[in-house]
C-alpha positions as CSV (number, residue, x, y, z in Angstrom):
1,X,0.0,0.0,0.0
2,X,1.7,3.5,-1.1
3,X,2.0,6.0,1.7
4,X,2.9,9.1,-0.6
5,X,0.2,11.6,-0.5
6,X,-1.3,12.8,-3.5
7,X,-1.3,16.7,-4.0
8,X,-4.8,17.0,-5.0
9,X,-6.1,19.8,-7.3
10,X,-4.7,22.2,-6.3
11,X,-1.6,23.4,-9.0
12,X,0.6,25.1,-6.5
13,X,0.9,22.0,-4.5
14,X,1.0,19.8,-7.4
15,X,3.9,22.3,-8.9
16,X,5.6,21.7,-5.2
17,X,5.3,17.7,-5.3
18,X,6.7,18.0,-8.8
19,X,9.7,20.0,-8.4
20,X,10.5,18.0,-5.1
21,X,10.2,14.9,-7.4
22,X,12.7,16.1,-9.8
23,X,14.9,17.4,-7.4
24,X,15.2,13.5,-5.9
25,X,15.1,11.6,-9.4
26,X,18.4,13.7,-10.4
27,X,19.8,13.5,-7.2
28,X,19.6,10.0,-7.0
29,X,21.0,9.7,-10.5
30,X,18.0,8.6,-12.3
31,X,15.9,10.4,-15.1
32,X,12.5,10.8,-15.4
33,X,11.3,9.4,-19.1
34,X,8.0,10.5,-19.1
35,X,9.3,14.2,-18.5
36,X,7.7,16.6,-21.3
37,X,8.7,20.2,-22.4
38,X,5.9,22.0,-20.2
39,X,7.6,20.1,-17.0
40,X,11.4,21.3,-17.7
41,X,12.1,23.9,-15.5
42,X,15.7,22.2,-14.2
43,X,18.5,22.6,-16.0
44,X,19.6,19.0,-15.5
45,X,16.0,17.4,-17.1
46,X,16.7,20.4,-19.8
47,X,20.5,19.1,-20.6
48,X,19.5,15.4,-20.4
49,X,16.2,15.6,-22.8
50,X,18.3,18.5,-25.2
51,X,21.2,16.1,-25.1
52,X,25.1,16.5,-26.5
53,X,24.8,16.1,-30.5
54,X,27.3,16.9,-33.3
55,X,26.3,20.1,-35.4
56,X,28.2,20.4,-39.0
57,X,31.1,22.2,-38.9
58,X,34.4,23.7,-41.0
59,X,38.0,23.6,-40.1
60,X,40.4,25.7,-42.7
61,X,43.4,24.3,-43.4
62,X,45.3,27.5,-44.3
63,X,43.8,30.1,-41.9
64,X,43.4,27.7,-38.5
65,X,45.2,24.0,-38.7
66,X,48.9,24.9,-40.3
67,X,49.9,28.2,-38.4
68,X,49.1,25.7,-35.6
69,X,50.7,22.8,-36.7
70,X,54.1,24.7,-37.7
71,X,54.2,26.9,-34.0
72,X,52.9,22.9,-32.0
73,X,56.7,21.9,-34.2
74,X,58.7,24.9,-32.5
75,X,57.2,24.5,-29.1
76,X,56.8,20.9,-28.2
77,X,59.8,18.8,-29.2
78,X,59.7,14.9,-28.8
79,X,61.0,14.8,-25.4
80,X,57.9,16.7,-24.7
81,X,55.4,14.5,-26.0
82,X,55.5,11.4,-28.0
83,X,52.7,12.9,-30.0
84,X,52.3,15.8,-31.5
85,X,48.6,16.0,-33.3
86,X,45.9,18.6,-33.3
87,X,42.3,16.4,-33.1
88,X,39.4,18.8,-34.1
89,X,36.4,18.9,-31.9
90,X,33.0,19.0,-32.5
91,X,31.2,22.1,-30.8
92,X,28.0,20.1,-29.9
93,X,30.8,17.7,-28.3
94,X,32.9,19.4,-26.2
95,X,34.7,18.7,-24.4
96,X,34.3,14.7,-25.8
97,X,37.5,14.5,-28.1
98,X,35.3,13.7,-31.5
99,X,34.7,15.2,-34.4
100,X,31.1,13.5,-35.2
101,X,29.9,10.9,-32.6
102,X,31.6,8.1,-33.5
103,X,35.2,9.6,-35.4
104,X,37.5,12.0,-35.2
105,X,40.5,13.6,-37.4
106,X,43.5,14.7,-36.2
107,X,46.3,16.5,-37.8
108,X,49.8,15.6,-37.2
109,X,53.4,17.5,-38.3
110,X,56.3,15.6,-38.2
111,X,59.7,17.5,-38.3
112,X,62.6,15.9,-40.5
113,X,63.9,12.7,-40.0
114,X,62.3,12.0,-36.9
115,X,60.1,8.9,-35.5
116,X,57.9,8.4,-32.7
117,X,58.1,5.2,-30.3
118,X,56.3,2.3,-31.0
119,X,52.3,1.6,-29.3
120,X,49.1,0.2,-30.5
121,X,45.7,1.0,-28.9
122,X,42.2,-0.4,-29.3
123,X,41.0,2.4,-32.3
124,X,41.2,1.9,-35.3
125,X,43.0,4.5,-37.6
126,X,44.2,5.6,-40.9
127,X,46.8,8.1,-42.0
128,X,46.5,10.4,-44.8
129,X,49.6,11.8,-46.4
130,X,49.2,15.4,-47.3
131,X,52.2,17.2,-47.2
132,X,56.2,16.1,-48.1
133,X,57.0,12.9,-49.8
134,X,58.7,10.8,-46.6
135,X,55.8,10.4,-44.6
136,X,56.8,7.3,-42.4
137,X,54.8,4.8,-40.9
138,X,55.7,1.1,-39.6
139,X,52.8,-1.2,-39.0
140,X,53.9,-5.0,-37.6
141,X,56.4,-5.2,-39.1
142,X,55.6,-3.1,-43.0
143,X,57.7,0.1,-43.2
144,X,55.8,2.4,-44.9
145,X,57.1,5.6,-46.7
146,X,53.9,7.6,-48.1
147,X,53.3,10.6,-49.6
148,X,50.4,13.5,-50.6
149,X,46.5,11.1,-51.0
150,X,48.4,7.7,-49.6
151,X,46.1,6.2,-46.7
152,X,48.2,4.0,-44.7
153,X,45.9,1.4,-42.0
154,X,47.1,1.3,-38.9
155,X,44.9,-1.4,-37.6
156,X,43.1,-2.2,-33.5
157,X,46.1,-3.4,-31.3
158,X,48.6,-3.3,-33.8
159,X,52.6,-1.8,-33.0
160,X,53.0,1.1,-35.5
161,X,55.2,4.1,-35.3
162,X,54.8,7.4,-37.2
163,X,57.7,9.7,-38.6
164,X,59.2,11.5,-40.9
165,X,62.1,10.1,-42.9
166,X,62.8,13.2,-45.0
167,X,64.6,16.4,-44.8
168,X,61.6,18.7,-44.7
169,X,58.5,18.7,-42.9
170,X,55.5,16.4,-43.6
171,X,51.7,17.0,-42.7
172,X,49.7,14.3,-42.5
173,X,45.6,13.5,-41.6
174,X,44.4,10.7,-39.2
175,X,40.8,9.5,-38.9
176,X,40.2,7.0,-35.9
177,X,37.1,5.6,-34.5
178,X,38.0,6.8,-30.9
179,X,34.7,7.9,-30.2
180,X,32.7,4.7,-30.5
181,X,35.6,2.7,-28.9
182,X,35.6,5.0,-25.7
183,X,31.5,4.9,-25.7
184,X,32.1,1.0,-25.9
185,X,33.9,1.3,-22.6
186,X,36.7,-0.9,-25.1
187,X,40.1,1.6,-24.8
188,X,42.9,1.0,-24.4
189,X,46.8,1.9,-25.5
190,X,50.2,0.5,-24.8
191,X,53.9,1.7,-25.0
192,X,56.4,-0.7,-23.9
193,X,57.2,-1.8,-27.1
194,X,59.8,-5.0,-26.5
195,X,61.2,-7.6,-29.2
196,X,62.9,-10.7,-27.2
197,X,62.3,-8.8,-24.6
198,X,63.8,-5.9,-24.9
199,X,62.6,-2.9,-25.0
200,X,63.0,-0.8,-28.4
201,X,62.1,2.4,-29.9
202,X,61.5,1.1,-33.2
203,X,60.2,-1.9,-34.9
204,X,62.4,-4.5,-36.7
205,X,61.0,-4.9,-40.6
206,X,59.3,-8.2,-41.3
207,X,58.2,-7.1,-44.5
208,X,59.8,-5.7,-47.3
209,X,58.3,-2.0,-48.1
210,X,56.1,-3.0,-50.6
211,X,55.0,-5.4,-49.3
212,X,50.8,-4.6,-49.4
213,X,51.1,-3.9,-53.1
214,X,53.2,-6.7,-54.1
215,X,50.4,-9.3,-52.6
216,X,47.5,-7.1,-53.1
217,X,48.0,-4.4,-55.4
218,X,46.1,-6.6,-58.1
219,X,42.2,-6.1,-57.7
220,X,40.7,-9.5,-58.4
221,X,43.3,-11.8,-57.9
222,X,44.1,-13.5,-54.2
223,X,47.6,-14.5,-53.7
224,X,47.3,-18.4,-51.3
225,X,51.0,-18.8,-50.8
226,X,50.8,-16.2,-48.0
227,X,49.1,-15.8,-44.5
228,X,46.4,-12.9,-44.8
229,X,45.8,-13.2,-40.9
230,X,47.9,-9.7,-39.7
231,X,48.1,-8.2,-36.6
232,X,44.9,-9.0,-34.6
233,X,42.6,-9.6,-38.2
234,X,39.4,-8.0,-38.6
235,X,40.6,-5.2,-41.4
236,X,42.0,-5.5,-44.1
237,X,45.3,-7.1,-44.8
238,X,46.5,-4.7,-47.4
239,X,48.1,-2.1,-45.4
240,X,48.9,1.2,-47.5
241,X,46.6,2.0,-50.6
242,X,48.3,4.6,-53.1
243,X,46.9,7.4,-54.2
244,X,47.9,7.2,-57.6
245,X,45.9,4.2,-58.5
246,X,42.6,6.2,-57.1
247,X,43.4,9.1,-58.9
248,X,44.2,6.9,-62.3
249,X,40.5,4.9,-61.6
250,X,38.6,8.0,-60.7
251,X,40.5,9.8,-64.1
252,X,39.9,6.9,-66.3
253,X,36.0,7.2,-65.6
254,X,35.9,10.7,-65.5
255,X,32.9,10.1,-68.5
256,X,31.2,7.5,-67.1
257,X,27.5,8.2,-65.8
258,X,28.0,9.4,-61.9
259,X,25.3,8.9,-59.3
260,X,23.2,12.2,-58.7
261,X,23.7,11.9,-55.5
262,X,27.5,10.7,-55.2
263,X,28.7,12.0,-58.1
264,X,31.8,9.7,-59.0
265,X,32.7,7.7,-55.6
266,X,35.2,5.2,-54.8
267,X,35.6,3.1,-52.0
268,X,38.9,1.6,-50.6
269,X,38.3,-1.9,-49.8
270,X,39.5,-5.1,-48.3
271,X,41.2,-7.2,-50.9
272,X,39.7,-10.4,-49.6
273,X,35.7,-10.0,-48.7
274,X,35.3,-6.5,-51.0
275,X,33.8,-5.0,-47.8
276,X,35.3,-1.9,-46.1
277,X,38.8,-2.1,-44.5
278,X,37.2,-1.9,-41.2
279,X,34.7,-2.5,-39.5
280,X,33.6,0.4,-37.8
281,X,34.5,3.2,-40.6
282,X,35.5,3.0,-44.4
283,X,36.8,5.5,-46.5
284,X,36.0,6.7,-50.0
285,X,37.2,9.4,-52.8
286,X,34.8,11.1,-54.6
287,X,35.5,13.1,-57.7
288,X,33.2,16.1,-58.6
289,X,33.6,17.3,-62.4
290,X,34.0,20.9,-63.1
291,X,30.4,22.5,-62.4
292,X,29.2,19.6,-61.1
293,X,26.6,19.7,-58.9
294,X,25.1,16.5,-56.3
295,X,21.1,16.1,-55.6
296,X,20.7,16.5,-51.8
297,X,20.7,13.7,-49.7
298,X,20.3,12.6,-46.1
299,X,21.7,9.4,-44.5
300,X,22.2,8.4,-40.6
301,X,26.1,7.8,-41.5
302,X,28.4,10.5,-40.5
303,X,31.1,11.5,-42.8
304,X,34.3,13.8,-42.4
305,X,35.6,15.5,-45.2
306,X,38.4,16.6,-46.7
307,X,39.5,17.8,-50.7
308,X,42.6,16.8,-52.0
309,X,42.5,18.7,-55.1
310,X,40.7,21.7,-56.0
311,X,37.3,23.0,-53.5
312,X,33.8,22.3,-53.1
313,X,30.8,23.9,-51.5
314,X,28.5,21.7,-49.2
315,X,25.0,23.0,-48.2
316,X,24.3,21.4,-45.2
317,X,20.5,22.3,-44.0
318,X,20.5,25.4,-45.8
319,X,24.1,27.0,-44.8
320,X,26.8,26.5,-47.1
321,X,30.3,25.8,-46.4
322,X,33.2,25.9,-48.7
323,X,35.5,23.7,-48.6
324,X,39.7,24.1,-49.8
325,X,42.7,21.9,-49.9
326,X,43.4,20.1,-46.4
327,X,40.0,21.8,-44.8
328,X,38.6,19.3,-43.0
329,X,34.2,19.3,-43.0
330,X,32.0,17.5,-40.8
331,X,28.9,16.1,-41.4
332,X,26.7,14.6,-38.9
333,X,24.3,11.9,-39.8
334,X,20.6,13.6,-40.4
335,X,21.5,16.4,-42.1
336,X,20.7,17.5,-46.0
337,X,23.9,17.8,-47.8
338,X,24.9,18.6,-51.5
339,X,28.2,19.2,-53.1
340,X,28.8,22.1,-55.9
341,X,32.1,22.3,-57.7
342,X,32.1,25.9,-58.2
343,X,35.4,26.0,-60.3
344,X,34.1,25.1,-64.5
345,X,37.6,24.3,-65.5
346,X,39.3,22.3,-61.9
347,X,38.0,18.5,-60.6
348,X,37.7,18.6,-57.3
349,X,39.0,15.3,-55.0
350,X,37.5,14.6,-51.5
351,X,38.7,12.6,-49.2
352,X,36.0,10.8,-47.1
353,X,35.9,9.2,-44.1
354,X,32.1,7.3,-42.6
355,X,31.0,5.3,-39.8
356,X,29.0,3.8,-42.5
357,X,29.9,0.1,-41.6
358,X,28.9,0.7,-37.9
359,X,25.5,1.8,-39.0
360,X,24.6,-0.9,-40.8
361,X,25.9,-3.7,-38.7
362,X,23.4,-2.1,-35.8
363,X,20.8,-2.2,-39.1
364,X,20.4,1.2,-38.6
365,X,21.8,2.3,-41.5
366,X,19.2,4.9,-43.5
367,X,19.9,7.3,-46.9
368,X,17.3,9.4,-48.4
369,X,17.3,11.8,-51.4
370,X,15.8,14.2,-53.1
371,X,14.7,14.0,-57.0
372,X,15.1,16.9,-59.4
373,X,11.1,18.0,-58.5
374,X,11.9,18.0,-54.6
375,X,10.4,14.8,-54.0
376,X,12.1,12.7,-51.1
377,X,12.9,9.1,-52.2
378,X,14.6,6.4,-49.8
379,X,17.9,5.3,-51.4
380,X,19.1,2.9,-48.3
């Protein structure tokens, strides 16, 4: 038999027994789900119901990430730190390190001829190159020299080490899945790097250099003289993908018929099931034809943006954004977006990064589109 007594009619009282039971629900870390607009008067119930959510937003290269990067170089030295990377946060997410909910990009300068200790960590990640010609990264065993639109997988719990192994600076881009990882309560990193026990600041080579081209540079044929099972498995064995065979593919069909909504999109892939190299985020290039203009669309995927060649504009829910060389954009999931080329003689290249896989192994992936007349038509 309940003892609590009822406040009647009367509103002041009931306003009373109200705010009182609030007050206890948050204090006793619980939320009240049946809570409406009309009832939020406390700035807890208004946070929780409002919630944290990623809102689109544009990072320039030129005007905020490199004056950064190059005075991060003169200030912190690798004694300081063994990283040196700027990761771009989301303004709906502060102060969560993520650039959409479940990703982030960071951007990382690496002074000549230097390398950072080995350590591996839970997150997945890629590397972009985008500046200098001796970007450096080894991955179990793969020493990997990249340069400007080479993605280099550094894979979940695998040894890498990043560097530098020219005489000038290089600038390169990193997307990780972070985010979800952390949410997943699944982090974690290590540094004591040891081989036969001894502790070392740099991996020995297993693998010749090219190695991920040699076996799996051929689309379409699988090599079985060697073991695809690397590092921990679950990505794809193929560990660097060069730009200049996405460029040559994305060239040779410059003519063919694009999709409205797409325009001409490629998708880097795992050798051996086709799917995405991971399988929490995947990674595309899209090439937009001079003029060229997308239909809108709208999926639940979040993507991250960045143009490797030439600029775009993205209208995003009615604001527009323009995008140059090395900006990165974000793009939350739910939101209208459609790319413009504005230039009528330049392609433009973007590099894209999604949480795409993710979203469809929860079976929540969802794309929509408009037609030329307005109308909205499910695509996904």
């Amino acid at each position: 038999m309940s003892d609590i007594t009822q406040p009647g009619t009367d509103p002041t009282a009931r306003k009373q027994a109200l705010d009182s039971m609030y007050e206890e629900i948050n204090r006793k870390n619980m939320f009240p789900f049946w809570a409406k607009r009309s009832d939020v008067e406390h700035d807890e119930i208004s946070s929780l119901m409002e919630g944290r959510k990623a809102v689109p937003f544009h990072w320039s290269y030129k005007r905020d990430l490199e004056p950064l990067l190059y005075q991060s170089a003169s200030l912190i030295s690798t004694g300081d730190s063994d990283r040196r990377s700027l990761i771009l946060l989301n303004p709906g997410l502060k102060p969560q390190r993520a650039t959409v909910t479940t990703l982030y990009t960071a951007y990382r300068l690496n002074d000549p001829n230097e390398v950072m200790p080995p350590h591996r960590h839970t997150a997945s990640a890629i590397r972009l190159g985008l500046t200098g010609t001796q970007n450096f990264t080894g991955v179990e065993g793969e020493d990997i020299v990249f340069g400007p639109g080479d993605m280099v997988l550094t894979p979940r719990d695998t040894w890498h080490n990043h560097g530098n192994q020219g005489s000038e600076p290089a600038i390169n881009l990193s997307v990780l899945d972070y985010p979800l990882v952390e949410s997943l309560n699944a982090l974690q990193f290590e540094h004591d790097y040891k081989e036969n026990g001894e502790a070392k600041k740099q991996q020995s080579a297993r693998f010749d250099p090219h190695y991920s081209a040699r076996i799996y540079g051929t689309g379409g044929m699988t090599p079985r003289f060697v073991n695809h099972y690397r590092g921990v498995g679950g990505s794809s064995p193929m560990f660097v993908y060069r730009y200049d065979a996405m460029r040559e593919l994305l060239e040779r069909n410059r003519s063919s018929e694009a999709n409205p909504y797409e325009g001409l999109l490629v998708e880097y892939t795992d050798p051996l099931s086709g799917g995405p190299v991971y399988k929490t985020m995947t990674f595309f290039m899209q090439l937009l034809r001079p003029g060229e203009r997308t239909l809108p669309m709208k999926q639940t995927a979040s993507l991250l943006v960045s143009p490797l060649e030439g600029s775009a504009r993205c209208i995003v829910d009615q604001q527009t954004f323009s995008c140059d060389l090395f900006d990165t954009l974000a793009l939350p999931g739910n939101c209208w977006m459609q790319w413009v080329n504005p230039s009528a003689t330049q392609s433009a290249i973007l590099f894209i990064a999604s949480d795409e896989p993710a979203l469809k192994a929860f079976g929540l992936l969802q794309r929509f589109g408009k037609n030329e007349a307005g109308d909205i038509i499910r695509l996904v």
